[in-house]
C-alpha positions as CSV (number, residue, x, y, z in Angstrom):
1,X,11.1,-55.1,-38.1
2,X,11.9,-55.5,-34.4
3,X,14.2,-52.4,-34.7
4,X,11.2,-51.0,-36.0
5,X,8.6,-52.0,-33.3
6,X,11.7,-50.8,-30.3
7,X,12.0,-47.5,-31.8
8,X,8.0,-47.2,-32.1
9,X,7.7,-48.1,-28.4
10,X,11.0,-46.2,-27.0
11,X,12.9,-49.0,-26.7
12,X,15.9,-47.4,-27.9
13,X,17.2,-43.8,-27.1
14,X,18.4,-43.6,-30.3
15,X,15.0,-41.6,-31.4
16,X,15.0,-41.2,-35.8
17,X,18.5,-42.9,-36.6
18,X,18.5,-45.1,-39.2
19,X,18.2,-48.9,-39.1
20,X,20.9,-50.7,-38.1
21,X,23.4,-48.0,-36.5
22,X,23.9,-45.4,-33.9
23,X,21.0,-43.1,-34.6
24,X,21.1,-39.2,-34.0
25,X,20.3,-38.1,-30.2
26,X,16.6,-36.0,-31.2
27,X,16.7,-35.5,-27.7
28,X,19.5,-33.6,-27.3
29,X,18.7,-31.8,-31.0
30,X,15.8,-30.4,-29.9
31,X,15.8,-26.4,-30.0
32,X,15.8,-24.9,-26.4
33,X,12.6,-23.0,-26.5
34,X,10.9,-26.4,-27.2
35,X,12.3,-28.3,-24.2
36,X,11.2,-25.3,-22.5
37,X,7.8,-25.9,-23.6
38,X,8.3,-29.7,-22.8
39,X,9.0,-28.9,-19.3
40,X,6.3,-26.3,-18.7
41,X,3.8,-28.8,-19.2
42,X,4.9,-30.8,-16.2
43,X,3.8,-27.8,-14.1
44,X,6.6,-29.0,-11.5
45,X,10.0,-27.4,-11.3
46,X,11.3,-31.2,-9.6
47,X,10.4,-33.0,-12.1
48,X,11.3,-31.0,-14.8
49,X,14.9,-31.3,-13.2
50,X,14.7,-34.7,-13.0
51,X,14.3,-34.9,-16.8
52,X,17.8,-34.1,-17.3
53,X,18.4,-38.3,-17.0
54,X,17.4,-38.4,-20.7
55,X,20.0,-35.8,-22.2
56,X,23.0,-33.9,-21.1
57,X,21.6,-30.6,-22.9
58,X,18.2,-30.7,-20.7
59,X,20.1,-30.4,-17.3
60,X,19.9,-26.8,-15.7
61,X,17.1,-25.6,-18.1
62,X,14.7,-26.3,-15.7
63,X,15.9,-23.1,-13.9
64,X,14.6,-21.1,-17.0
65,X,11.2,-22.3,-16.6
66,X,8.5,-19.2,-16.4
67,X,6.6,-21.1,-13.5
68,X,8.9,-22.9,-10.7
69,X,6.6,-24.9,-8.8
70,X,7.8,-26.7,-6.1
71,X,5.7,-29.1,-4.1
72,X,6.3,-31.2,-1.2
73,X,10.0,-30.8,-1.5
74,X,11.9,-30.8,2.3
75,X,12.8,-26.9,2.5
76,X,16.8,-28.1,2.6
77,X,16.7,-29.0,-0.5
78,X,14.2,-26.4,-1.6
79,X,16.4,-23.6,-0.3
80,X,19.2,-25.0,-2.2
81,X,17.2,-25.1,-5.0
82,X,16.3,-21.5,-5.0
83,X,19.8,-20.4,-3.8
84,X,21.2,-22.0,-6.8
85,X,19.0,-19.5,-9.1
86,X,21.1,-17.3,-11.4
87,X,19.5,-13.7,-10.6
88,X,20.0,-10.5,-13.2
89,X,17.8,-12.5,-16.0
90,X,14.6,-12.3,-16.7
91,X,12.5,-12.9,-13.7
92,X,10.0,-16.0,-13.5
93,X,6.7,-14.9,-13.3
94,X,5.7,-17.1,-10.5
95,X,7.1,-18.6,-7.8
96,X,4.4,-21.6,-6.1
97,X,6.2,-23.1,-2.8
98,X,4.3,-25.5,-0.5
99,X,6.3,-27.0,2.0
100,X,5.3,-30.6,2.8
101,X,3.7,-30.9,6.2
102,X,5.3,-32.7,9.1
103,X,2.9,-34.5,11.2
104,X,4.7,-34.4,14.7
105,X,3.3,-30.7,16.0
106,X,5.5,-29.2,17.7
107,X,4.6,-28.4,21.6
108,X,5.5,-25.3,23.3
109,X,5.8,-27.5,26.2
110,X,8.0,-29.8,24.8
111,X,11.2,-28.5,26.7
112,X,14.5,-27.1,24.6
113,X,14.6,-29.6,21.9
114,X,11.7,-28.4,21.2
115,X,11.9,-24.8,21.5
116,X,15.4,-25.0,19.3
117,X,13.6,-26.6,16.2
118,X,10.8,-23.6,16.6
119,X,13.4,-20.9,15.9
120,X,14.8,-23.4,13.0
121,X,11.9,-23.6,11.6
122,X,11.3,-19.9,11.9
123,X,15.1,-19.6,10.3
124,X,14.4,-21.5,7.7
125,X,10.7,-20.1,6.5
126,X,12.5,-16.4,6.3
127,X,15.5,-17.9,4.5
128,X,13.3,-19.3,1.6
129,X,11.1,-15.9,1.6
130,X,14.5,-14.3,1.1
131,X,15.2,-16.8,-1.5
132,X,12.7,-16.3,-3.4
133,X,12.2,-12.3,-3.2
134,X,15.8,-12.7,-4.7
135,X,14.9,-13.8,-8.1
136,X,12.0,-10.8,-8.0
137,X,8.9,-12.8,-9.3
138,X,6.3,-11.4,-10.7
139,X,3.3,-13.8,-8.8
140,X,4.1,-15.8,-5.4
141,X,2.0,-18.4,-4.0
142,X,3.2,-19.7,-0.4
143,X,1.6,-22.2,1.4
144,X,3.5,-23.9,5.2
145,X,0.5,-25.9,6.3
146,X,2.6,-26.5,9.7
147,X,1.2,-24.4,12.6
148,X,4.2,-22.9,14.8
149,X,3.4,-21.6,18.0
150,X,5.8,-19.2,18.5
151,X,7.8,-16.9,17.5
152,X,5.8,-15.6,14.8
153,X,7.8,-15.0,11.8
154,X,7.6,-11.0,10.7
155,X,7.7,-10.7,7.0
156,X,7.9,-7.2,5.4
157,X,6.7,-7.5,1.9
158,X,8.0,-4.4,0.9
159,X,11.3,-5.2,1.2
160,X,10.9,-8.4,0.3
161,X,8.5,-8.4,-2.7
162,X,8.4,-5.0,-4.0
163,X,7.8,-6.0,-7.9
164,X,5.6,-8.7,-7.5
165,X,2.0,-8.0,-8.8
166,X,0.5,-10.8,-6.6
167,X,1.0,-12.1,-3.5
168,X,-0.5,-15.1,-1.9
169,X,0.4,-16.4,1.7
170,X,-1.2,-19.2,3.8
171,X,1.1,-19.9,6.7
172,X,-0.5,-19.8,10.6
173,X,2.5,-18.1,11.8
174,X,3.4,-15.4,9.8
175,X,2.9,-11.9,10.8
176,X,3.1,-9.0,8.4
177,X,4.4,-5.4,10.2
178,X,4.1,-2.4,8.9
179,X,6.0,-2.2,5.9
180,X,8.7,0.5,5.3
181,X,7.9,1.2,1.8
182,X,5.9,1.0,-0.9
183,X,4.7,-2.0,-3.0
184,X,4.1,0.1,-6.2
185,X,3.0,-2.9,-8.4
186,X,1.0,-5.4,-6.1
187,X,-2.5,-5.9,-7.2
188,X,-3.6,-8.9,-5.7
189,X,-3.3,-9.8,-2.0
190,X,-4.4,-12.6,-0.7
191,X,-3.5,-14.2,3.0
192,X,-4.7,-16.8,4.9
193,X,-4.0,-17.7,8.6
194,X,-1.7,-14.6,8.8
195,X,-1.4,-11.8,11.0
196,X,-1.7,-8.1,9.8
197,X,-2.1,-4.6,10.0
198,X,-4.2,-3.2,7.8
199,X,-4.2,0.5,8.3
200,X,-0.8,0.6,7.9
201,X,-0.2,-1.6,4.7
202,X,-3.1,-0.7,2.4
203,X,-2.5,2.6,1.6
204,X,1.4,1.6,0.0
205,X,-0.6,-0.7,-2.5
206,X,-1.7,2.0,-4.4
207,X,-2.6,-0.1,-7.3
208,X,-4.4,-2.8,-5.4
209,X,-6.8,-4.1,-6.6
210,X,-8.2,-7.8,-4.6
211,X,-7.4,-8.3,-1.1
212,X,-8.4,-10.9,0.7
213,X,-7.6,-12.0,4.3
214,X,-9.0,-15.5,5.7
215,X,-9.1,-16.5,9.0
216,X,-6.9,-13.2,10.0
217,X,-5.7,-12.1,13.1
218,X,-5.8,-8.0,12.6
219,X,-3.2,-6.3,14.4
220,X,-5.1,-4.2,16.2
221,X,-8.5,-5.7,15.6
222,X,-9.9,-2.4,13.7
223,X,-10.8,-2.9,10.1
224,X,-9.4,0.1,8.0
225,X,-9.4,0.0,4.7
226,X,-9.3,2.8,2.0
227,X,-7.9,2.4,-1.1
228,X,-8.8,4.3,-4.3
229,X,-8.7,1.1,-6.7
230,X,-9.9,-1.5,-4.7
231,X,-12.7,-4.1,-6.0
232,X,-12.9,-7.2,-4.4
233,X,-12.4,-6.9,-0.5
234,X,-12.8,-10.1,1.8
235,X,-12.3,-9.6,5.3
236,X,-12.8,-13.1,7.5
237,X,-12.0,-12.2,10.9
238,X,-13.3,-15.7,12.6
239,X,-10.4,-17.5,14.0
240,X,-9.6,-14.7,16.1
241,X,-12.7,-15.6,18.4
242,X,-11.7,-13.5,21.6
243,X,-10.7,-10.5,19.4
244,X,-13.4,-7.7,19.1
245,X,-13.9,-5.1,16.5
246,X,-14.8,-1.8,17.4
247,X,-14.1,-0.1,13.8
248,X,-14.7,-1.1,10.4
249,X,-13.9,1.8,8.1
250,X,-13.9,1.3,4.3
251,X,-13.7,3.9,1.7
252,X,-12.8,2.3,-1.6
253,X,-15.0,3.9,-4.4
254,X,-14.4,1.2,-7.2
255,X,-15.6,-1.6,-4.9
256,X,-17.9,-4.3,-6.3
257,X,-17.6,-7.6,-4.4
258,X,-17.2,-7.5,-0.4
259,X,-17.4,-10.1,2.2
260,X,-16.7,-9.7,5.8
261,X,-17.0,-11.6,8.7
262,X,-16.0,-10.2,12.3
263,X,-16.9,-10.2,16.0
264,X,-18.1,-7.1,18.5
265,X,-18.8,-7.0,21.7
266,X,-21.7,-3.4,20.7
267,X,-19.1,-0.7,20.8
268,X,-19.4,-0.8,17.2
269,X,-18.3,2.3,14.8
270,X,-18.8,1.8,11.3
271,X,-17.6,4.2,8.3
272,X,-18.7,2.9,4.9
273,X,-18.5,4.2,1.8
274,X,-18.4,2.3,-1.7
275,X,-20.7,3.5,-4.0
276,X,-21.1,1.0,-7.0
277,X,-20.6,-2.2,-4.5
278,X,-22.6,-4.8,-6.7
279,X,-22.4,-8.0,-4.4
280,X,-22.2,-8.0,-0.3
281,X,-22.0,-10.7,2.6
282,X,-22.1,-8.7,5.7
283,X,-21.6,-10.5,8.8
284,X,-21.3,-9.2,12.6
285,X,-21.7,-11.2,15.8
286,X,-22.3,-10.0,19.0
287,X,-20.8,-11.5,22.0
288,X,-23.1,-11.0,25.0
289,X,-26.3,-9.6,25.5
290,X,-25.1,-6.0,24.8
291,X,-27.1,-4.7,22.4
292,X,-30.9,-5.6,22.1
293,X,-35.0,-4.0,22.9
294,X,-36.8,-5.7,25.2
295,X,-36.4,-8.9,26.1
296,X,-34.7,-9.1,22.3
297,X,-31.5,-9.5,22.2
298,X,-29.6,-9.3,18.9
299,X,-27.1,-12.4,18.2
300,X,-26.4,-11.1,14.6
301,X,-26.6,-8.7,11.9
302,X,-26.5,-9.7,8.2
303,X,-26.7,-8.1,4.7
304,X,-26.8,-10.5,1.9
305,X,-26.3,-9.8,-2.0
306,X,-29.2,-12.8,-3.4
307,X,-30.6,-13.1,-6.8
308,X,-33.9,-12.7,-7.7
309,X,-35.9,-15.0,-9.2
310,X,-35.8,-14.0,-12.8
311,X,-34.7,-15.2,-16.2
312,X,-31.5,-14.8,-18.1
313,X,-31.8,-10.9,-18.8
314,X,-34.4,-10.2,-16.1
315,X,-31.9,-11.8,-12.9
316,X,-30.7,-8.7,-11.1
317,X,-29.5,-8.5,-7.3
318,X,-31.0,-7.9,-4.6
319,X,-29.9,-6.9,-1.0
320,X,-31.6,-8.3,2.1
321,X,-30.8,-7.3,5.5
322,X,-30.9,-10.0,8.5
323,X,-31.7,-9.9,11.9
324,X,-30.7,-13.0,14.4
325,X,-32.6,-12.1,17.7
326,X,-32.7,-14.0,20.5
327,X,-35.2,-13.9,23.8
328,X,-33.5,-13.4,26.5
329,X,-35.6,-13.8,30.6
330,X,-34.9,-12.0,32.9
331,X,-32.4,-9.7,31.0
332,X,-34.3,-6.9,29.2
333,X,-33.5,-3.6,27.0
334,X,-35.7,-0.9,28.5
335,X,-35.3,2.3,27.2
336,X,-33.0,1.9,24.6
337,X,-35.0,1.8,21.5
338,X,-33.1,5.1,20.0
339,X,-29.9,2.9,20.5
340,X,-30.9,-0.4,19.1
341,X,-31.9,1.7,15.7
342,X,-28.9,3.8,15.9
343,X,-27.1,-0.2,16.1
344,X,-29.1,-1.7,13.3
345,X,-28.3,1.1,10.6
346,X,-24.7,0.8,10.9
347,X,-24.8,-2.1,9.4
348,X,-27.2,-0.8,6.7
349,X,-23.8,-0.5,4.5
350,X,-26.1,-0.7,1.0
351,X,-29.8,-0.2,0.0
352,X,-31.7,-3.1,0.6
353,X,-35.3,-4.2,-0.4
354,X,-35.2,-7.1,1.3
355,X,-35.2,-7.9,5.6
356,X,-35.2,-11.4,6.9
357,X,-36.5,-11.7,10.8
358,X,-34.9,-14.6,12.5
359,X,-36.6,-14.7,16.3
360,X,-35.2,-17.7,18.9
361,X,-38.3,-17.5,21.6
362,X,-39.7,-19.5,23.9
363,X,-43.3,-18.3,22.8
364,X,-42.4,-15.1,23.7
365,X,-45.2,-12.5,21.9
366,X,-43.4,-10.6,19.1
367,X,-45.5,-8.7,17.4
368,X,-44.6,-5.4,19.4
369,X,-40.8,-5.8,18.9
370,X,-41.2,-6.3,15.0
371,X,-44.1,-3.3,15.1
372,X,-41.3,-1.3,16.3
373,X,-38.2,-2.7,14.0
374,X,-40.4,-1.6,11.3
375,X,-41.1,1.4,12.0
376,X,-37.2,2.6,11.4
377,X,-37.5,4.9,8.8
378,X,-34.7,3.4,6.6
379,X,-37.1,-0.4,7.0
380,X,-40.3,1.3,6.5
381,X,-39.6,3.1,3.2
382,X,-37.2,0.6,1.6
383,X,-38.7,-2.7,3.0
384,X,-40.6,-4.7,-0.4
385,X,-40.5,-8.1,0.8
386,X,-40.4,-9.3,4.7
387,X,-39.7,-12.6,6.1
388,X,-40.0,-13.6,9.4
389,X,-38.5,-17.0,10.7
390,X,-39.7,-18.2,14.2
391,X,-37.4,-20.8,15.6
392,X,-38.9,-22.3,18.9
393,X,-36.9,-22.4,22.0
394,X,-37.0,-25.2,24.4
395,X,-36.7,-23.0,27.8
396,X,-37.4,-23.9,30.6
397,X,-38.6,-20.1,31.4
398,X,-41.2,-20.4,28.6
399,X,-43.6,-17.4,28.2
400,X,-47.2,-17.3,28.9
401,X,-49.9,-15.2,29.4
402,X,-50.1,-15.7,33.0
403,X,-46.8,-14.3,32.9
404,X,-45.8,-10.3,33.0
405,X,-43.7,-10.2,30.7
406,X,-42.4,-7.1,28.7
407,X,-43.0,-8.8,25.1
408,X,-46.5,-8.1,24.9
409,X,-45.1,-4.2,25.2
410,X,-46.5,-1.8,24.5
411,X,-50.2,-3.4,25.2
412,X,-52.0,-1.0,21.9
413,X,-49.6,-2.3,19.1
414,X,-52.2,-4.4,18.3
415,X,-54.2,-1.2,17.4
416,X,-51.3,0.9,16.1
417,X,-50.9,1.9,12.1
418,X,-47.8,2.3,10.2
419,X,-47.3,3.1,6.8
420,X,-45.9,0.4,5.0
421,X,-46.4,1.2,1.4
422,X,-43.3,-0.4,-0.1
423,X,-44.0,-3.8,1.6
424,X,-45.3,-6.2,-1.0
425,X,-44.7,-9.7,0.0
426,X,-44.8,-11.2,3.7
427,X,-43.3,-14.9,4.6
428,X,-43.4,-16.0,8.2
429,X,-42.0,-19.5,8.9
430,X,-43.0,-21.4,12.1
431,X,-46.8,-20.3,12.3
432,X,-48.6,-22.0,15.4
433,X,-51.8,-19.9,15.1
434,X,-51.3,-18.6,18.3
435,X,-53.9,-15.2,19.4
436,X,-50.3,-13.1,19.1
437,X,-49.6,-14.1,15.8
438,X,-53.0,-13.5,14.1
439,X,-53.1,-10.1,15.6
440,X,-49.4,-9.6,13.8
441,X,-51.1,-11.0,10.7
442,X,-53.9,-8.4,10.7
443,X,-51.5,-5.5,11.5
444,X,-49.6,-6.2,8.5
445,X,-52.7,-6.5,6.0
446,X,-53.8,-3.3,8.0
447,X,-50.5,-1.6,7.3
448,X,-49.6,-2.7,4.1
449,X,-51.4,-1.4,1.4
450,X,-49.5,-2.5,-1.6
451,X,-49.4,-6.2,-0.2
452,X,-49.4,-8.4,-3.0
453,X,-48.6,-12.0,-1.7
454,X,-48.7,-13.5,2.2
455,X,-47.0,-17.5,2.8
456,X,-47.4,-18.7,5.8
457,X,-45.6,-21.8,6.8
458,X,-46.4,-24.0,9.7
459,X,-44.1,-24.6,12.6
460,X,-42.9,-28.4,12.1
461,X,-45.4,-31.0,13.4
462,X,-47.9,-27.9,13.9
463,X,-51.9,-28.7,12.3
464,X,-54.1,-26.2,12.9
465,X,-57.8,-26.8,14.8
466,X,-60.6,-25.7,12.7
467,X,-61.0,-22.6,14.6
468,X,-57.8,-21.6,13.5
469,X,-58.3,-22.1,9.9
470,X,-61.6,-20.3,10.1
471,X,-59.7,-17.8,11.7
472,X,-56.9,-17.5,8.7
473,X,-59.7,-17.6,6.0
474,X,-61.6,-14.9,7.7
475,X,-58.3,-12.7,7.6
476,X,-57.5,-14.0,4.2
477,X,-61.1,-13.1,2.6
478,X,-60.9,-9.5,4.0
479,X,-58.4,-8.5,1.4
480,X,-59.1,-10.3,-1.6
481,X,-56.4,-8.7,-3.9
482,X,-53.6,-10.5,-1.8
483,X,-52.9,-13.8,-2.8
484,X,-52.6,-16.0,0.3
485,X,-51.4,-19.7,1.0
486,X,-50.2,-21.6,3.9
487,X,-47.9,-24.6,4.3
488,X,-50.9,-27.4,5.1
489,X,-49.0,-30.6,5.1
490,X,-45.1,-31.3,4.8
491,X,-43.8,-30.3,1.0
492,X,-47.3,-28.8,-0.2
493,X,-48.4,-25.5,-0.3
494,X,-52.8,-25.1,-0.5
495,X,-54.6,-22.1,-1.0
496,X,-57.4,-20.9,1.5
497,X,-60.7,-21.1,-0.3
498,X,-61.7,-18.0,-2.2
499,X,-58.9,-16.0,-0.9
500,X,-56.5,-15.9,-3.5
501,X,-57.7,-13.0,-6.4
502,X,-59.7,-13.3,-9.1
């Protein structure tokens, strides 16, 4: 019986033998290809080794696992780990290093000492790289947490990795040259933290098919990309804040999914082509007031891939182009109206229906600034809904009427007409029911002949008078067959009497 309970419990290691003797080692009996399995399901190459306490026939089979993961293992004994790999069999199909991180950072100030275990550190990164390009795998994931300083660490993945089919780097020091030859078989790039040239190594992936770069620092700050296979592209150029893109060229005519994020200082060129693109997020920031009309400056341009507010089968995307402008006193854009439309459709990179207005004024008038954005031919045919969000500055300089100010330029756009046919729904956050504002919202009724639905929502701690609201039902019962609300109290939304259609 308690022989019984033992072996039930794994008190013996004697597993199956039969009552009162030396039982068979099961163990040990176990077909290869089983313990294989065993030790694939601890999804870590160290502790698979470390099973080899329990028989004599488990040790080394670890090193035919189809996965070695290795985490937080000191990179001594993970170089001797991967050194001590047989090469000429079959290749594991992926290779998953993170290197533990040490908590003293080292400081480039920190004198020889210091400097010494840099370049060891350096030594050590390229000798496991080399280690592991060795036993060709198939899939690598490598992740060094630790930040060097310098020397960057050049890796060429050609000559390192030239069968692997994916490749995944996150290391803040590594910087990837121009590689000497092909990678035939890589599909799947993906680095973070790391530095590269893109120009140079996308076209020898010609069967790539993701790449993705976070927080990159581009060689030569150009985005270049063309690759005839190419369908996810993610491009985060942030953490190089001083750097400044002048190019982005992409020609990749099986795109679907892009994101990219960069910085420009206005000398912008941009070269896009990707025909059946499917989802976008589109960012460029502009450092200093270089490229703006009027007192307008632009801070941003977005596009954005959002979904529409249908149901299961009915959900279908739509692209929606965004404008961060901020008002800028004294500094103003005269006579560059041709330029600030030639800099707003470079970044037009997919048909939109869709343009989001986001306008950072200290009152500023802005009615003849947006009567002139929309009057871009690509925004006036394509534009179905609008939205304008008025965030209020709190200037010192802040604009009045008493002021001469070139907003309110040029005087007539109150009295101009456009044709806005496309335009179907209108949204302007912020409403104060100031004069400027309700001569906007009568050149857009004017304009828009296809207007279906106008929301207005008040600026935060705004009520209007009753002259205002007379003034907004007046507007609103002129055109009947638009339904019309505004944002009365915080969280509801009320209808103006007898405005909304019948």
């Amino acid at each position: 019986m308690d022989e019984d309970r033992a072996r039930c419990h794994g008190g013996h290691l004697e597993l199956g033998g039969p009552s009162g003797g030396r039982g068979a080692d099961l163990i040990s009996a176990l077909p290869d290809d089983v313990i294989i399995l065993v030790l694939v399901r601890l999804c870590s190459a160290c502790a698979a080794v470390r099973t080899g306490i329990l028989s004599h026939r488990w040790r080394g089979l670890w090193t035919r696992l189809p996965d070695l993961i290795f985490r937080d293992v000191v990179p001594g004994s993970l170089l001797t780990a991967l050194s001590s790999l047989r090469t000429g069999g079959v290749s594991p199909s992926l290779i998953d290093i993170l290197v533990p991180k040490v908590h003293d950072k080292v400081s480039p100030r920190a004198g020889p000492r210091s400097s010494l275990r840099r370049r060891q550190t350096a030594n050590y990164v390229s000798s496991l790289l080399r280690a592991a390009a060795r036993l060709s795998p198939s899939a690598l994931r490598f992740n060094h947490p630790q930040y060097i300083d310098k020397p960057y660490v050049n890796v060429d993945l050609s000559a390192y990795f030239g069968r692997a089919t994916s490749i995944e780097v996150q290391a803040p020091f590594l910087f990837f040259p121009d590689p000497w030859s092909e990678l035939p078989a890589l599909q799947s790039l993906s680095l973070s933290g790391c530095g590269v040239g893109l120009a140079a190594l996308v076209p020898l992936c010609p069967r790539l098919r993701v790449l993705r770069l976070a927080k990159a620092f581009l060689g030569d700050a150009d985005i270049v990309v063309c690759s005839p296979l190419l369908e996810e592209l993610i491009v985060d150029n942030t953490k190089a804040i001083s750097s400044s893109t002048g190019r982005v060229h992409v020609k990749a005519p099986m795109l679907k999914r892009l994101t990219m994020f960069f910085r420009t200082r206005g000398d912008l060129s941009v070269s896009f082509s990707a025909p059946v693109l499917e989802r976008a997020s589109w960012w460029c920031l502009y450092s200093g007031a270089t490229v703006g009309l009027d007192v307008w400056g632009l801070i941003a341009a977005r596009l954005e891939t959002q979904d529409s507010d249908g149901h299961g089968e009915d959900i279908h995307h739509v692209h929606v182009l965004c404008l961060h402008m901020f008002a800028t006193h004294p500094v103003t854009y005269r006579d560059k109206e041709l330029g600030f439309a030639t800099e707003i459709k470079k970044h037009m990179i997919k048909d939109f229906s869709g343009l989001e207005v986001y306008l950072t004024t200290p009152d500023h008038v802005f009615g003849a600034f947006l009567l002139r954005l929309l009057v871009i031919n690509r925004i006036r045919t394509t534009t179905r809904t609008l939205k304008i969000i008025l965030q209020r500055s709190e200037m010192k300089d802040r604009c009045t009427p008493l002021v001469n100010c070139s907003c309110d330029e040029p005087k007539d756009w109150r009295t101009q007409t456009i044709s806005l046919t496309t335009l179907e729904k209108v949204e302007i956050k912020g409403f104060e029911g100031q004069d400027h504002e309700f001569d906007f919202l009568k050149l857009i009724f004017r304009c828009a002949t296809m207007l279906k639905i106008v929301t207005l929502e008040l600026s935060e701690g705004f009520t209007p008078d009753d002259d205002q609201c007379t003034k907004l039902h007046n507007i609103f019962m002129a055109f009947p067959s638009v339904e019309c609300s505004f944002d009365h109290s915080p969280g509801s939304m009320y209808e103006i009497p007898s405005c909304a259609p019948k």
